[in-house]
N, C-alpha and C positions, 0 to 999 in steps of 0.2 A: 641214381641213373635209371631213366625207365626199360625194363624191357623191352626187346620187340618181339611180337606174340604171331607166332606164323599163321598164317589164314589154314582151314584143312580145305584141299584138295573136294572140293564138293564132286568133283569129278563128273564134271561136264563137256562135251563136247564141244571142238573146237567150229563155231559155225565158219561155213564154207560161203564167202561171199562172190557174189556174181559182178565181175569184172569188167566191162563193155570199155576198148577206147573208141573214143570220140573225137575227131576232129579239132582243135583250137580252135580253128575258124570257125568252124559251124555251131559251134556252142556258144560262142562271141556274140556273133551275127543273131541268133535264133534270141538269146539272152537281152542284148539290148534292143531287137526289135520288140519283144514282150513288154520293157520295160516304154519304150517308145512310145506301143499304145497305149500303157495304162497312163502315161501323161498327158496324152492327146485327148482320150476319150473320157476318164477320170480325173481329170485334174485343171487343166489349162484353159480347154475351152467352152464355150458355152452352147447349148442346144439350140435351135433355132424356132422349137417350138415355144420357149419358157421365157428363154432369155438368160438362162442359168448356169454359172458352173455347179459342176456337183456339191461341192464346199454350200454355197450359197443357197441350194435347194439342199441341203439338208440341216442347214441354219433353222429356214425358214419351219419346214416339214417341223420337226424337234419341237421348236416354241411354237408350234401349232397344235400337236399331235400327243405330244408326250406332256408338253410344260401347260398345257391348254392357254395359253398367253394369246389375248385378243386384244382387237385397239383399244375398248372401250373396257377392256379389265384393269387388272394394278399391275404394275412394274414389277421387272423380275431383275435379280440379280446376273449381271453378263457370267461372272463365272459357272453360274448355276448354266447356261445356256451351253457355255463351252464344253462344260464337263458332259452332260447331257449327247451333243453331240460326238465328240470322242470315243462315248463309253459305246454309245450304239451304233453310228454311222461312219465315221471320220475318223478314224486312228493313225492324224499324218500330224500329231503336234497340238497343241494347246495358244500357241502365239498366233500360228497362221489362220486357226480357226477363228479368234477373237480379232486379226486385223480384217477378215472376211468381213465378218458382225458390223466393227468400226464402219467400214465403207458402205457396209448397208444403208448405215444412218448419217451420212456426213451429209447435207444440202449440198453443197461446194462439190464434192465429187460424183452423184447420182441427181441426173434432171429430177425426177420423183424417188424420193428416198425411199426406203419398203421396212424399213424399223424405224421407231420414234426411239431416241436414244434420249436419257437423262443421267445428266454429270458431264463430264469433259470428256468428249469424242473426237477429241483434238479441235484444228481451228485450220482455215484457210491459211493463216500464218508459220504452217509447217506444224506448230506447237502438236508431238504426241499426246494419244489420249493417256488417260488416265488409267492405273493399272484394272484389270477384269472387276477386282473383287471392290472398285469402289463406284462402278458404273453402273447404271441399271438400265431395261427396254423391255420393249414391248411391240408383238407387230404395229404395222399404219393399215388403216383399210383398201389400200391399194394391195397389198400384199396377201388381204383377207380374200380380195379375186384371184389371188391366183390360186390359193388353197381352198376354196369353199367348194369345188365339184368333188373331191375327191372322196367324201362319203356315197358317191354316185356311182361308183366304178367306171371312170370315165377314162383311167387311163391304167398301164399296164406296173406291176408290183414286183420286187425282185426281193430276193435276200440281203441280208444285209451283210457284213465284212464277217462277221460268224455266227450268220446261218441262226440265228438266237432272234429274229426278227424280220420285219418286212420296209421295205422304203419305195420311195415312187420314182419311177423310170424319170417321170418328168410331171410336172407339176400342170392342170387341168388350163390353169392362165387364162382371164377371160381379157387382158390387158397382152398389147403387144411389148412386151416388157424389152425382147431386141432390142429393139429399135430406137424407144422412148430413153431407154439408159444407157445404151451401147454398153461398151466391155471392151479390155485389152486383156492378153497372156500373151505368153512365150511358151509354145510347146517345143516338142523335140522336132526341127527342122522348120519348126513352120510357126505360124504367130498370130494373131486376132487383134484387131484395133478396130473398134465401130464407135461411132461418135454419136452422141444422145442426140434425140430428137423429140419435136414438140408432138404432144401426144394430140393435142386436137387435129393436126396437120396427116398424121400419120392416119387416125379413124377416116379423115375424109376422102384419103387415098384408097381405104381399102372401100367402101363404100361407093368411091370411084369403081374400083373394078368390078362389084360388083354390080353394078349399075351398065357394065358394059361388056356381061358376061364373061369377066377373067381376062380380057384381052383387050390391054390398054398400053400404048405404046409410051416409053421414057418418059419420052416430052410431054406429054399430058399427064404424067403422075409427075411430076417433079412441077405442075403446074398447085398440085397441092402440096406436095415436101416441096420446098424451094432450097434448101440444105439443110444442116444440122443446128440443133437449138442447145447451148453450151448454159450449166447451170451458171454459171459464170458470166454469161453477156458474153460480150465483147463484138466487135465486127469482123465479117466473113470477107474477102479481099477478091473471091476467085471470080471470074469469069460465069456468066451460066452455062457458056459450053464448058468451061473446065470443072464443074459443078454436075453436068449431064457425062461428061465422059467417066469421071469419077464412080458415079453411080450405075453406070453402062458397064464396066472393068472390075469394078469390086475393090480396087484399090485406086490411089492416087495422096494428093497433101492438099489440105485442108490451111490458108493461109491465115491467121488467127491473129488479130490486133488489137488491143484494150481500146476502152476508150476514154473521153475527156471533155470538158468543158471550160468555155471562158465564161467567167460573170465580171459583165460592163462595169460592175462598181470596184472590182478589183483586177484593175490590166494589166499587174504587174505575178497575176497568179496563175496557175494551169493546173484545173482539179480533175487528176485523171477517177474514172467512177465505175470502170471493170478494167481486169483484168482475164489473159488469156485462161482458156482453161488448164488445169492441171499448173499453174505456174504457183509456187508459194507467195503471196505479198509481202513476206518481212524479206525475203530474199531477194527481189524484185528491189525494196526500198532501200536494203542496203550497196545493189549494186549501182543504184542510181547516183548512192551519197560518195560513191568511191570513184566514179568518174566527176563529180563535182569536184572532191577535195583532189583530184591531179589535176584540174584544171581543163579538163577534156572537154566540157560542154560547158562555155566559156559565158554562153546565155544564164545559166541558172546559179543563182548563189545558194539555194537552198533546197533541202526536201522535207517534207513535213507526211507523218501517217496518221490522219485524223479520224482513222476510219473508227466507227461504231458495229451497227450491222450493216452496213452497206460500205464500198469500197468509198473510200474517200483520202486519195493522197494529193497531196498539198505541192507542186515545185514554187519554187518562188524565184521569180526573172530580172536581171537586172535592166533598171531603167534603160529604157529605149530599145532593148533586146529584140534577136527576131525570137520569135514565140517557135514559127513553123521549123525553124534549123534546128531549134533544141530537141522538139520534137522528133525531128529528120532524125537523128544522133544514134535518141533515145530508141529510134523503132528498128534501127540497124544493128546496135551495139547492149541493147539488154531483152530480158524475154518481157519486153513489153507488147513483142509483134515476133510469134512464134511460129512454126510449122504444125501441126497436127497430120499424122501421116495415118490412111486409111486404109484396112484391112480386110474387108465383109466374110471372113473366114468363121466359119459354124461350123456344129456337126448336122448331121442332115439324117433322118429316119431314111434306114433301106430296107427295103422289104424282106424279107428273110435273115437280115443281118442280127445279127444279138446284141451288136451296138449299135450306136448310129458311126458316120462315115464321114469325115473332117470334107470340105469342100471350101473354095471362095466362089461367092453368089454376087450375083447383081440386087440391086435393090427392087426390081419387080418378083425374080426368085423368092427374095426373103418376103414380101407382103402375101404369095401365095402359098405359100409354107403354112404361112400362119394361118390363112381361110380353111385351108385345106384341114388344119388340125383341128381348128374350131366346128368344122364341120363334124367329123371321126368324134371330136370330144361331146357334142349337141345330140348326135345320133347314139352315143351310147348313154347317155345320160336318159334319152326318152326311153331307153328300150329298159333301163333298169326304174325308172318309172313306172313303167308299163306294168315290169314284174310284178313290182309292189302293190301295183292294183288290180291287177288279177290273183295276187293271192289274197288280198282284203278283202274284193266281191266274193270270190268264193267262201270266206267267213261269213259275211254279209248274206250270202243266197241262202247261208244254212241256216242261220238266225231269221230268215224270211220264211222258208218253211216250215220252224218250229212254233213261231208265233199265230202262224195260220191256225196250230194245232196243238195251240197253248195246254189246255185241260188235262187233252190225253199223254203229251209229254210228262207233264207233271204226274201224272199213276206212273206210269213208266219206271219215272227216277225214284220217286218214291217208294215203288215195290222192288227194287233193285238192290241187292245186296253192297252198294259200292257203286265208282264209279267204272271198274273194270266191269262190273255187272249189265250198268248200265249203259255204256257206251255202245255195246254191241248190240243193246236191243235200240236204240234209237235209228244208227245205222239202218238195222234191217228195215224196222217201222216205217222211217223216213226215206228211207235211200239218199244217207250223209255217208259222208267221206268219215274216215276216224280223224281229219283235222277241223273237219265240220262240229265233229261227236264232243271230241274233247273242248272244242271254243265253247260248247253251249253249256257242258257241266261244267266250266268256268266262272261260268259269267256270275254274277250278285246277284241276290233277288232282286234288290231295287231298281235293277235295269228293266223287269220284268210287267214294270206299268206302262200306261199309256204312252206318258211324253216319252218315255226311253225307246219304246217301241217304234212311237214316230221317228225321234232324231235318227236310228240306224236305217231305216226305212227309207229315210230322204239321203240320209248317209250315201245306202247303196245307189240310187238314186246320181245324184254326181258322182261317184265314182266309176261307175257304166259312162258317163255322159264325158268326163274326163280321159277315160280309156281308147273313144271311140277318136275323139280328137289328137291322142299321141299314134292312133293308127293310120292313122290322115296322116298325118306330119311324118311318121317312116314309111309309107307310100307315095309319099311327094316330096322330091329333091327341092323343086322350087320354094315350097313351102317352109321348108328349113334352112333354105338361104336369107328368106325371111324373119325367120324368128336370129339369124344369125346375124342381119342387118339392124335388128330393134336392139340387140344385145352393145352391138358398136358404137349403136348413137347412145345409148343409155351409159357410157360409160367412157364416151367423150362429154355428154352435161354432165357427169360427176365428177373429172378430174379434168379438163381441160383448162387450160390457161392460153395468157399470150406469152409471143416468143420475144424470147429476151436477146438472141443472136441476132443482131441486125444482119442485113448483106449488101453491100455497096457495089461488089464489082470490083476491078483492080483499079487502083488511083494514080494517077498521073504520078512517077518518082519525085521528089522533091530534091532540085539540083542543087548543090551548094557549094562553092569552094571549099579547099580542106585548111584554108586559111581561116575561115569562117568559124572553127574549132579551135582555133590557138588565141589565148591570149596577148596581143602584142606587147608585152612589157620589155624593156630596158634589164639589160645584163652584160657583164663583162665577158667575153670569152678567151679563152685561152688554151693556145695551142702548144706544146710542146716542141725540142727539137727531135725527140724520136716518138713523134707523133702520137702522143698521147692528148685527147682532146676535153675540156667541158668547162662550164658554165658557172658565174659566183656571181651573185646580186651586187657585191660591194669585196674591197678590198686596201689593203691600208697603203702597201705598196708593192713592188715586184718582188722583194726577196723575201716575205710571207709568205707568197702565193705557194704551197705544197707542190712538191713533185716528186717523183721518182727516183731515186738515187742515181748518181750520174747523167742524170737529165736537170735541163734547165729549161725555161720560158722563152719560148721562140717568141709569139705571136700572140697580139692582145687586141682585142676591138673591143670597142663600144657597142650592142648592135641589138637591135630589137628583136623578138620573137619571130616573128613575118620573114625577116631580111635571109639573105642566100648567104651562106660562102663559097667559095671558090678556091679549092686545090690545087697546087701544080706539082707533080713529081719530076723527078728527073729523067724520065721517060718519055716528056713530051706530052705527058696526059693532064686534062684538067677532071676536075671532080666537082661537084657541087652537091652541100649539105644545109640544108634548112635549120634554121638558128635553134630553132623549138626541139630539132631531133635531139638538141647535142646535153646530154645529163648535168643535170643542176646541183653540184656539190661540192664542199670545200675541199673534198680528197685528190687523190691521183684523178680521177676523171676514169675516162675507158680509153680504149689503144684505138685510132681511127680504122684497123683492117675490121671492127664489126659494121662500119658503113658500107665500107668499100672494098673489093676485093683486086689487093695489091699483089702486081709479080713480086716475087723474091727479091729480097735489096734494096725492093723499088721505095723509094721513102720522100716526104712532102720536103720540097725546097722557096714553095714560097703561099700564101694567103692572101685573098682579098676579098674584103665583103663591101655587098651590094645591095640593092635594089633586087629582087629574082625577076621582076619584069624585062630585065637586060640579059637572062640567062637565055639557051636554047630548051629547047622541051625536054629533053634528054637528061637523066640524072648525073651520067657518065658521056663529057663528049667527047668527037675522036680525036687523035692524036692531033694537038698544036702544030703550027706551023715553026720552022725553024727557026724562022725571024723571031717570031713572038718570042719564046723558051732564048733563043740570045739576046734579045733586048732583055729581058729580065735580068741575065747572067751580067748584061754590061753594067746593070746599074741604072738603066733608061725606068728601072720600077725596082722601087725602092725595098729592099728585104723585108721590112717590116710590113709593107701593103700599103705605107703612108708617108707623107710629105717630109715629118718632123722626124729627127731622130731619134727618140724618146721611149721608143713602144708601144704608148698607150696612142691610141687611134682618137682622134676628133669622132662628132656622129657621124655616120657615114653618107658619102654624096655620091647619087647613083653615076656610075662612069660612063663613058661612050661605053658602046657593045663590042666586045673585041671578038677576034677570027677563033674562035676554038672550038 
């Protein structure tokens, strides 16, 4: 058994701690407001100068900065990226960081992707990518704009999560990256949904305003956005005032429909050839096959997914079908024609603020946001330009005076104990700077001949001549609105494309009977006497038919799908239920109170089916009259609902309309 070995008494003083209470409430309140903002301004939403959430802009930053990962270089391993970013920027997880990555590169969810992804990054079909460690990527040179200023000091530097590092406030973006890709999150109280847009369309908007000094109203910038450009196709349904309101308010819904073609040599097919955005296509295909196989959309016997890279689903129609109802069905009852609900919530640069500041913006807000940064980003770029050329002239000047006075340089350094020696006596000599002194006993001899002499010579030469032209250009505003308008068109002829979101406008509803939906097939039904009701294709005779214990078979028709029935309680009430509602199975059925909603007691005493064109409009009509409810009692209509006294009903022959 082991001992126990007493500790000695190191004989320390007991520290005296400092006690403060504090409120419940205000350490609650203080606590999750803290946490509130680091979700808001850290985590959920995107800047509206970049287009970015943080996650995303330090994806990129990482495989630019650390991983040195260029379009035009090799492939890197995804977990190498993830790990990368976690260690230095991102310490919220390894999965959320690598589904960040994933969306970077998926076509299907970013109009212009900003990683070329290689291996399985999942699929429009829902299908997850593939684990970290068997994927690889690499920036796209769209992405290579948004980080190329940043060796320029063009925008503002922060620490990073500990202090061991630097990361960028926000990314230099010479691409309106908003707008083009849009973005959703869920912050704490508040939420972000922007819907991508076509990049050529968005450069001529802002080109627009510039062309008309920042002050261009809705309607004439939505003359070039006309709405949003969905990597997915499909057509836009809205109104252009519900399209201008939209973009006027910051928020509204976006009515999103796939779309489809007939081909003349096959009339009996419907190849639908997008789908909405965000909608999975194997989910889409199976809900289509599952309202087939109940019989719902009574036009289509088939679904086929032939897709390749391009959407290609197959329905196939039965002869003579309407094509438009199946369609009708299809655009009410799956996400073939969906909502898109819109957001335009960013953070917003505040002047003094250490973050930026969540806001919902109009869509003329967000295009001058963006000028505005491009502007701030162009002017600091020329002015650390600038720097860099006046401190090379100044090399350059001193390398001009030495060569004036080649010879006696050269004793100089020669009788010079050393470069400490001799630095100080060139200075005096010359009248150099000690950065002038030390560049010249740098230099190779070889630079010391003619042509070397010339090339720095013309060297300084444009570089004066270069200097004077970025002094121009940070003395004139207009001038750098300019070089800010060459920058936009150059980079709508690099990435521009056409748009793949048509826009229609809203389309006439398409009206159709709900009979137009039912199969009309031939079936038995049968009612119970304690009203249990449903439906059997075939039957051998009445005392097979299943029922309930203590229950028997009231009521038996013959009667199509289409046809009505007809209720009566002993209440005085009729009911009417459509043949198609009533459950197809050889079991007990269902109890009729899930049609109808019966008083207490109130229980069915007679059936008869019809024609529904002889019913009232009403599902439930009012109380029968007395005579009717006593003729039946006398006998003047038979319990059965028919002629013979057998049970089994002939087809049925629509009646006169009776008073109920």
């Amino acid at each position: 058994m082991a001992r126990r070995i007493k500790r000695p008494d190191d004989g320390a003083k007991p520290v005296k701690m400092h006690v403060e209470d504090v409120s419940l409430a205000e350490a609650t309140r203080a606590r999750y407001l803290n946490y509130a903002l680091s979700v808001i301004t850290a985590r959920a939403l995107p800047d509206v100068r970049d287009g970015l959430k943080p996650v995303q802009r330090r994806i990129l930053y990482a495989m630019w900065h650390d991983l040195h990962v260029t379009a035009d270089g090799r492939f890197i391993k995804s977990a190498a990226v993830v790990g990368e970013v976690m260690k230095s920027y991102h310490p919220h997880g390894d999965q959320s960081i690598y589904d960040a990555l994933v969306r970077l590169a998926q076509p299907f969810s970013l109009r212009y992707p900003l990683i070329d992804g290689y291996g399985n990054f999942g699929s429009i079909d829902g299908d997850p990518p593939a684990a970290m460690r068997y994927t690889e990527c690499r920036l796209r040179p769209m992405a290579q704009d948004l980080l190329a200023e940043l060796r320029e000091q063009t925008v503002d530097f922060r620490p990073n999560y500990a202090a061991t590092a630097e990361e960028p406030v926000v990314l230099p973006a010479r691409v309106p990256n908003l707008l083009i890709n849009g973005t959703s999150g869920i912050a704490v109280g508040m939420a972000t949904s922007i819907p991508p847009h076509n990049l050529g369309e968005v450069c001529k908007a802002l080109l627009a305003l510039l062309d008309h000094d920042r002050d261009l109203p809705i309607e004439k910038i939505l003359r070039h956005i006309p709405g949003p450009d969905f990597p997915t196709g499909g057509v836009i349904l809205n109104s252009a005032d519900e399209i201008r309101k939209i973009y006027e308010t910051g928020q509204g819904t976006i009515k999103l429909r796939g779309t489809y073609e007939r081909d003349p040599k096959k009339p009996n097919t419907i190849l639908i050839t997008s789908i909405p955005y965000g909608i999975e296509k194997d989910a889409l295909v199976q809900r289509i096959g599952e309202l087939i196989g109940k019989g719902q959309v009574p036009q289509l016997v088939n679904v086929k997914d032939l897709s390749t890279d391009d959407i290609r689903i197959a329905l196939e129609l039965r002869a003579g079908a309407n094509a438009e109802a199946a369609l009708a069905y299809l655009f009410k009852n799956t996400p073939l024609q969906t909502n898109f609900g819109v957001n335009l919530t960013c953070l917003l640069p505040a002047v003094g603020a250490e973050v930026a500041v969540p806001d919902r913006i109009d869509l003329k807000t967000m295009l001058l946001h963006f000028l505005d940064f491009r502007m701030e980003v162009v002017t600091r770029r020329l002015r650390h330009e600038l720097a860099n050329l006046q401190r090379r002239i100044h090399i350059l000047e001193g390398f001009a005076i030495v060569f004036n006075n080649l010879d006696e340089a050269i004793r100089i350094i020669r009788a010079s104990d050393g470069k400490a020696d001799a630095a100080p006596k060139l200075m005096k000599r010359f009248g150099l700077t000690e950065e002038q002194a030390d560049a010249i006993l740098e230099t190779k001899l070889y630079r010391l001949g003619k042509l070397e002499i010339a090339d720095i010579l013309r060297e300084l030469e444009e570089k004066r001549k270069r200097a004077a032209e970025i002094l121009g250009l940070l003395d004139d505003e207009p001038a750098r609105w300019k070089l800010i308008r060459s920058e936009i068109k150059e980079i709508a002829r690099t990435y521009g494309d056409a748009r793949r979101t048509r826009i229609e406008g809203p389309s006439a509803p398409v009206e159709f009977r709900e009979e137009d939906y039912i199969v009309d097939e031939d079936a038995w039904v049968i009612i119970s006497r304690d009203g249990w009701i449903k439906r059997q294709k075939s039957f051998t005779d009445v005392p097979s038919i299943r029922v309930r214990d203590d229950d028997r078979v009231g009521w038996i028709y013959r009667a199509r799908a289409r046809q009505t029935l007809t209720f009566f309680t002993d209440r005085g009430i009729a009911y009417t239920l459509r043949v198609n509602d009533i459950p197809m199975t050889t079991g007990h059925g269902e109890p009729i109170q899930r049609h109808f909603a019966l008083e207490d007691r109130e229980h069915v005493i007679g059936v008869i089916c019809h024609d529904p064109r002889c019913l009232p409009a009403a599902s439930a009509a009012p109380p029968a009259s007395p005579g009717l409810v006593q003729a039946y009692l006398n006998g003047d209509l038979a319990p059965n609902g028919h002629e013979n006294g057998n049970g089994i009903a002939p087809p049925a022959v629509p009646p006169p309309p009776y008073g109920v």
